[in-house]
N, C-alpha and C positions, 0 to 999 in steps of 0.2 A: 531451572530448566529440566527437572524431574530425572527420573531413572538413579533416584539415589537411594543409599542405604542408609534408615533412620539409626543403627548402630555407629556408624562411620558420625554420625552430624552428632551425638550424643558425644564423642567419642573429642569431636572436636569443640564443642561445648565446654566442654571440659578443660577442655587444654587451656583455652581465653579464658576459664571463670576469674574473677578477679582485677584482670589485668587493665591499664590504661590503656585504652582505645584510640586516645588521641596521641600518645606518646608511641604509637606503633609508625613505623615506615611507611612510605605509599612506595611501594616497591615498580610499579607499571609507569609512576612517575616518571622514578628515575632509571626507566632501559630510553625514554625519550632523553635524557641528556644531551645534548649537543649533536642530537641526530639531525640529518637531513633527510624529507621526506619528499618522496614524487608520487600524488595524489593524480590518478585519471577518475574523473566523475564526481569532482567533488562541489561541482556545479547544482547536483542533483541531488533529488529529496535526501536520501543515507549518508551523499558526500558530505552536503551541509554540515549535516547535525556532528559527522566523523569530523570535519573541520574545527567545528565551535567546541566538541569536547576537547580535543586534543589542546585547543589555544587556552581555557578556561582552565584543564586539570594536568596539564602536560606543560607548562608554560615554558620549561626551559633548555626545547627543541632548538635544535641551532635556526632550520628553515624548512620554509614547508613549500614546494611548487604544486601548482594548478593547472594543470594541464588544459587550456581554454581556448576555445572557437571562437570565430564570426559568429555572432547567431542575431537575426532578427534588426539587422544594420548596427548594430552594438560592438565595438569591438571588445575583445579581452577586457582589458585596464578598464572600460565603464561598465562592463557585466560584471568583473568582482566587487568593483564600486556599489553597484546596485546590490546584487547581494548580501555585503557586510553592512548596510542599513536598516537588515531585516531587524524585526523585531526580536529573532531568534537569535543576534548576537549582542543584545545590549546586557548581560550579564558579564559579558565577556570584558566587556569594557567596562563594564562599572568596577570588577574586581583589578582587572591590569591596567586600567585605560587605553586610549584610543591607540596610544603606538603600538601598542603590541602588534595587529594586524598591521599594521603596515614596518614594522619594523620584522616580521616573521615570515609573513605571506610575500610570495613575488607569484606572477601568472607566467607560465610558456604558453605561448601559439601555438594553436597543433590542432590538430584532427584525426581522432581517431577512422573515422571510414576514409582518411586519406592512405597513400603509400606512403611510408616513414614518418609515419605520424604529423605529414605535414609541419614537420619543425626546420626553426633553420639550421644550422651545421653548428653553429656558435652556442645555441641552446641546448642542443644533444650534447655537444662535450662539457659543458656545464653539470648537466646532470651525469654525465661519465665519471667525471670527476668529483663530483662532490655526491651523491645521491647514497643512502645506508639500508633505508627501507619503501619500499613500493608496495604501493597499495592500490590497484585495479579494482574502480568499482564502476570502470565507463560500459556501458550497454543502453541495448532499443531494448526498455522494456514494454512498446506499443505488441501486442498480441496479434495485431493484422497487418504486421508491417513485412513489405516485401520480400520472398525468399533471398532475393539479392542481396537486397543491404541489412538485414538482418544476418547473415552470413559476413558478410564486407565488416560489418562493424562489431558484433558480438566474438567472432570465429578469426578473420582477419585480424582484427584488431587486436587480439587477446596475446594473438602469436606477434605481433610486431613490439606489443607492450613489453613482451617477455623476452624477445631478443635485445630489447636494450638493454634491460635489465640485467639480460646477461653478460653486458659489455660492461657496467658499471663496478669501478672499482673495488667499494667498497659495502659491495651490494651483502647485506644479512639477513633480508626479508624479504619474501613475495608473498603478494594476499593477495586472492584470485577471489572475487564475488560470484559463486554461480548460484543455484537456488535449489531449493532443497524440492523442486517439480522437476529436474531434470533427465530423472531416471523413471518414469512413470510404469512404466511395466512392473515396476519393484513394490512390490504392496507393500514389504516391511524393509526400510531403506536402511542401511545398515555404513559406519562412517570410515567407508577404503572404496576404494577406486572402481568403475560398473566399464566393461569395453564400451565404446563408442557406437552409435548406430551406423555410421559409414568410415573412411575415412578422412579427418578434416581436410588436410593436403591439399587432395584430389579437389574436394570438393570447394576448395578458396581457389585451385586453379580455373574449375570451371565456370563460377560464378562471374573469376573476371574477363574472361573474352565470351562469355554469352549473353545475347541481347535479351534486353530486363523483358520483354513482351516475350519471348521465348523461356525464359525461368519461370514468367509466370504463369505460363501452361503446364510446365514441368513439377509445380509447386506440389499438388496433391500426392505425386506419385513419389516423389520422394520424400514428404515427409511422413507419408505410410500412415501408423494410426496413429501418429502424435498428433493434437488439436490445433497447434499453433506454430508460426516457424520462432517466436521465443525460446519455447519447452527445447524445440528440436537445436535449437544452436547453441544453447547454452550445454547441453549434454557434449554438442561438440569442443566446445570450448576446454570445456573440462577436460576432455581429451588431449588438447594441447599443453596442458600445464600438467596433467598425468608425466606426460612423455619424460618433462624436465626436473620432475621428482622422483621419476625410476632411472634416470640415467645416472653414470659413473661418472665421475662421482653425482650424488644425488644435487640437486640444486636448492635451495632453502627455499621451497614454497610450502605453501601453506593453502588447499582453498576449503573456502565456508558456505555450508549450503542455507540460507535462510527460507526461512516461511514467507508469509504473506507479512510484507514489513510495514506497520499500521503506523499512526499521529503518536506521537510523544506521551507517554505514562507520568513521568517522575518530574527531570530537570531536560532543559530550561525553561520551558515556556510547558505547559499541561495542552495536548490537544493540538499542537502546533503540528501542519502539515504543509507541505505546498501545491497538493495534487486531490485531485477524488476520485484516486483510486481505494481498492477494498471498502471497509465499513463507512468510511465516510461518505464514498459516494452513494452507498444504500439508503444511509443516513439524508442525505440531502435531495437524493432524487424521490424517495417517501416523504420525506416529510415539505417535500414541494407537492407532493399530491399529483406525482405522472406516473412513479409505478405503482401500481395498484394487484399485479402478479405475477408472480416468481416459479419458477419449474426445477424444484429440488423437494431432496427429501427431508422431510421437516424435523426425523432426529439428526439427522448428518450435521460434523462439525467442520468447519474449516482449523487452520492450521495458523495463528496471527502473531507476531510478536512485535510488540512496541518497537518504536525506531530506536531510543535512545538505549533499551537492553541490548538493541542488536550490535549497538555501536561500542557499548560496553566489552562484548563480548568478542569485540573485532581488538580492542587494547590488550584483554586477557590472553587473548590467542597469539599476540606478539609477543606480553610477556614471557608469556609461556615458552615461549622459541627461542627467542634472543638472548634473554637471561638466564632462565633455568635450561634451557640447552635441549630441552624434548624435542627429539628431531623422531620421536618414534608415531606422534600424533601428528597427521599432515591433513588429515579431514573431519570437519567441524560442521554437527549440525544445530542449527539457530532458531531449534521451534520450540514450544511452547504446550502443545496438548496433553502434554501429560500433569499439568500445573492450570491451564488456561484453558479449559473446556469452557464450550458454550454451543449448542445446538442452534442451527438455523432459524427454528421457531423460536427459541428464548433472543436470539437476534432480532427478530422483526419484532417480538411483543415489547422488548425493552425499547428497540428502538420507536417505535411507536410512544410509550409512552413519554421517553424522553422529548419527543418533537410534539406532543403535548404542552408538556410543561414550558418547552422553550424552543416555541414555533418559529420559522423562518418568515423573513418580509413574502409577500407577494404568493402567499400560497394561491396554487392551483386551483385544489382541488382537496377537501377534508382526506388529511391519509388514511389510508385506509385500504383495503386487498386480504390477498392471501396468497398462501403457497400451495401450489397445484403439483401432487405428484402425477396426476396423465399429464403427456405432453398436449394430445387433444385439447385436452380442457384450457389448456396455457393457453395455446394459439388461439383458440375461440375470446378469451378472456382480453389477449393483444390487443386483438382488432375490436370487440367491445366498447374497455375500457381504454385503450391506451390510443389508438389511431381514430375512430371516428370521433372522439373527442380533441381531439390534435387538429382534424380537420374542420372539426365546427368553431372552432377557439381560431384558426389561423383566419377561417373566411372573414370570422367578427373583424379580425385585427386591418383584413385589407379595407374591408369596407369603412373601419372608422379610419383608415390611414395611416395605420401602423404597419410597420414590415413584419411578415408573419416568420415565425418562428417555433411552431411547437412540431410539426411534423420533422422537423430537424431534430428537433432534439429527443424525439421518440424514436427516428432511425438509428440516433446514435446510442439508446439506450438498447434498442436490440441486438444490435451489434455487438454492444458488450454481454447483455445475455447469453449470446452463442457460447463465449469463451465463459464464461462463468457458470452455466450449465454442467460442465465439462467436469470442471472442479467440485462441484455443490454437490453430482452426485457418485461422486468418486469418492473413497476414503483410501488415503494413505497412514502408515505407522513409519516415524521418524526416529532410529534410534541414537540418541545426544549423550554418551558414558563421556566424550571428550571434554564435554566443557563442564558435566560436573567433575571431574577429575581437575579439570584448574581451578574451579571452584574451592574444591576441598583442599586446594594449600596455599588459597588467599587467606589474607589476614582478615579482624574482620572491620579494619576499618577498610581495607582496600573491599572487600563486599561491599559495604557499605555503598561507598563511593565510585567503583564498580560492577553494581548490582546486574548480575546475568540471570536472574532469576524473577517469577511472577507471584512469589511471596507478598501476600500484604496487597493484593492487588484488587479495587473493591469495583467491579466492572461496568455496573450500573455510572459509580458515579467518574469512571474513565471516560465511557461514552457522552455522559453530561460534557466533560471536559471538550471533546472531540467537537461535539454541538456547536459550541461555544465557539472553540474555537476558529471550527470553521465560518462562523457568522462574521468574525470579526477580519480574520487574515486572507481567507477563501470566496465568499460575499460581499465581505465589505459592509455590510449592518452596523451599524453603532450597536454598544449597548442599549442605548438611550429610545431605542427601536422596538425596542421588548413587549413595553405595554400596548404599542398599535398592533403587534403583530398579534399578539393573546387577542386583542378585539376581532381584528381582522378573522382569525381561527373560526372565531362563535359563528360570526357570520356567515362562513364557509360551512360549518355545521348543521346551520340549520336550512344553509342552501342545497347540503345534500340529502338529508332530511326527506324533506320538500320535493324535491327532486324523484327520489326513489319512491315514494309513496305516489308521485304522478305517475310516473312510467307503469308501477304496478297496475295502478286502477285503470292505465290506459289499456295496457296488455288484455288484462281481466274484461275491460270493454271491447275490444274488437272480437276475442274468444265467445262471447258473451252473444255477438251477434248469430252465430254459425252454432256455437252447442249448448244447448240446452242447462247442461252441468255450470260452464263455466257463469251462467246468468244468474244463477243463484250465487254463486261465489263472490261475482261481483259486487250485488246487490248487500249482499252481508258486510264486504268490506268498506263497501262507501258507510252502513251504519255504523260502524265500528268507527271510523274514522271523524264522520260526524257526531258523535259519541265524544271521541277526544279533542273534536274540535272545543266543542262545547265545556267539556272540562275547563282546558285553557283559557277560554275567551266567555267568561261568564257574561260579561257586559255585553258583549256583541250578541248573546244568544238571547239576553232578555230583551235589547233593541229588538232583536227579530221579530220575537214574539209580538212586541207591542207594535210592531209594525202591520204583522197581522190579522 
């Protein structure tokens, strides 16, 4: 996770030369001994993977709770059902088998945007009484979601998580997820506490006796020039869990700011995601062939770090506390760019070539665009490429009987634009001394096996992974799917081809009509073009002739 001193890593070289690797301690192990743990968001993409690691490399935790909702007519008990049949936890069982989760795992009912976490009395003294360490990883991470409930659940919620917490007997850890964008004014973010932009309080007071159609007129003006109410409530979040790490006595939190938290690098599954957010969704909506242009700067980098380093780095930061006792480090940043550089434009060239090689079913449209630093040029290029083709594609669809759907999904891809614009041509500097510092006094099989760093990390073929991945877990493609989709590409290749050389010559022909200039131009390019027809299609051109 970079910002390290290569004499220090020599230094520690040194120490390990020789030594068995396998006969060393797993020391992050064993601070899980016989612990109990009360997980909020472990429903969601980081909690998963924080779940499946702990059960797989952590195995002998007393208990772990799940804080779980209604969601989508599902109660509790059949969403974690569904869940633990991901693909993402069959390691888990192959190494422990199947009881493990069900002899470790129990769910509570609750709700974080509720009041008291929507639990019953019987399950809060449960967790009062039995709970060691808490781990907050529940938030709306939707970037256009309501000042309300984005407040209500990120802000609200963070504070109710944290007064139980506080109630718990045996409480020796709090892990607060906030994110490493939540101080944005701060171009060089540095890992201790930033004041708050209002005061949360106030502001969870007023949220809840003010009408949602009145907050959200109110939206702009309070969240000033933060982009999104995310950014803006997780900054206050942080604020709440500040409060209970500078009071008297201090309270044992801990919070971690991560990056842009991407598909799986290492273990378990390579590429495993369950969202398309970040690269993948770049990934899949190019290489479907609907964005075709982007409004950033093309050396600009983002800020990404693989889910399962991130989760590493969330066990590290526990060790670090519980066992070794560092109560002096309380803020953790979880990025990557100083190890995991990659420019905007080596994003789209890579990813281009990768959806290439390993094309999605049903493309679009051959990928294909560019990145626009005028914003002008962007929004001409939108409506273009992106909507009057949405709109000739959706008509086709009513007319042959299909329910149209591409203008949907290009509204929703500008939507996400708006918020990613914001970040693409932003550059922040993340500084992370904390987590190489717990770095530097793991062992190196616990590195090993708790790898926080982007050493060895070969990007090109990550992204492959991601591809992949998501065809299979994300789309749904079989493998087996590969070969029509490669045909399918060609096709689409030379339908755009075809395409662009009409539109040319049409252009060139109307122009053609009114200026003099353009008539010659045009003329030239149908010979040229009849030129390389002819190349191609030598049979067709000697028919011609003999036709005659």
């Amino acid at each position: 996770m970079g910002n390290g001193e290569s004499a220090l890593e020599k230094e520690y070289q040194k120490k390990y030369e020789g030594v068995d690797i396998d006969g060393l301690p797993d020391r992050i192990a064993d601070t899980f001994k016989g612990k109990t743990l009360f997980i909020t968001g472990g429903t969601g993409f980081m909690g998963k993977v924080l779940v499946e690691k702990i059960l797989r490399d952590c195995p002998d935790l007393k208990k772990m709770y799940l804080l779980t909702r209604v969601k989508k007519g599902m109660d509790p008990k059949e969403r974690l059902y569904k869940i633990f049949q991901s693909p993402l936890f069959d390691k888990v069982k192959e190494i422990h088998g199947e009881d493990v989760i069900k002899n470790k795992v129990a769910y509570i009912g609750g709700d974080v945007t509720v009041p008291e976490l929507g639990m019953s009395e019987s399950d809060r003294q449960i967790l009062i009484d039995e709970v060691d360490i808490v781990y907050h990883l529940a938030a709306t991470i939707r970037f256009d979601e309501t000042l309300k409930r984005a407040v209500l659940l990120n802000v609200r919620g963070t504070k109710m998580v944290l007064e139980l917490a506080k109630q718990m007997k045996h409480i020796e850890f709090f892990y607060h997820m906030s994110t490493a964008y939540c101080h944005l004014e701060e171009k060089i973010l540095e890992e201790r506490s930033y004041p708050p932009l209002c005061n949360p309080h106030d502001l969870i007071k007023s949220m809840e006796w003010m009408e949602d159609d009145v907050a959200e007129t109110l939206t702009q003006k309070i969240l000033g020039k933060y982009p999104n109410t995310y950014a803006f409530t997780k900054n206050l979040a942080e604020a709440i869990v500040v409060e209970a790490i500078e009071s008297d006595p201090p309270f044992p939190a801990v919070i971690a700011r991560p990056s842009i938290v991407v598909p799986i690098w290492r273990e378990p599954l390579p590429g495993w995601t369950d969202n398309i957010n970040g690269p993948t969704g770049l990934l899949i909506g190019a290489g479907k062939g609907v964005i075709r242009t982007m409004y950033c700067k093309q050396e600009g980098h983002a800020d990404y770090l693989p889910v399962d380093i991130a989760v590493n780095a969330v066990l590290v930061v526990t060790w670090n506390f519980v066992t070794n006792k560092d109560y002096s480090r309380r803020y953790f940043h979880f990025t990557s760019s100083e190890e995991i550089r990659i420019s905007w434009e080596e994003l789209i060239l890579m990813g281009r070539k990768i959806t290439e090689e390993i094309p999605l079913n049903g493309v679009v449209w051959y990928p294909g665009g560019s990145m626009k630093k005028s914003k002008l040029l962007h929004t001409i290029c939108v409506i273009l490429f992106h909507y009057i083709p949405a709109y000739f594609i959706d008509t086709l669809l009513f007319f042959l009987g299909y329910k149209p759907i591409m203008c949907r999904v290009q509204s929703r891809i500008s939507k996400g634009f708006e918020v990613f614009e914001y970040y693409a041509n932003n550059q922040w500097q993340f500084m992370n001394t904390h987590v190489y510092y717990a770095r530097s006094v793991m062992n190196p099989k616990e590195r090993e096996r708790y790898k926080v760093d982007g050493l060895g990390l070969d990007i090109e073929q990550y992204f492959k992974s991601c591809i992949l991945a998501a065809r299979a877990y994300i789309l749904n493609e079989a493998p087996e799917t590969l070969p029509a989709a490669r045909r399918h590409l060609k096709i689409m290749y030379w339908v755009d081809v075809i395409t662009k050389i009409a539109l040319t010559l049409f252009f060139f022909y109307l122009m053609s009509r009114y200026f003099e200039f353009f008539h010659f131009i045009f003329f030239g390019l149908l010979s040229v073009f009849q030129y390389v027809l002819n190349i191609f299609t030598p049979k067709a051109s000697a028919q011609m002739k003999a036709d005659a």
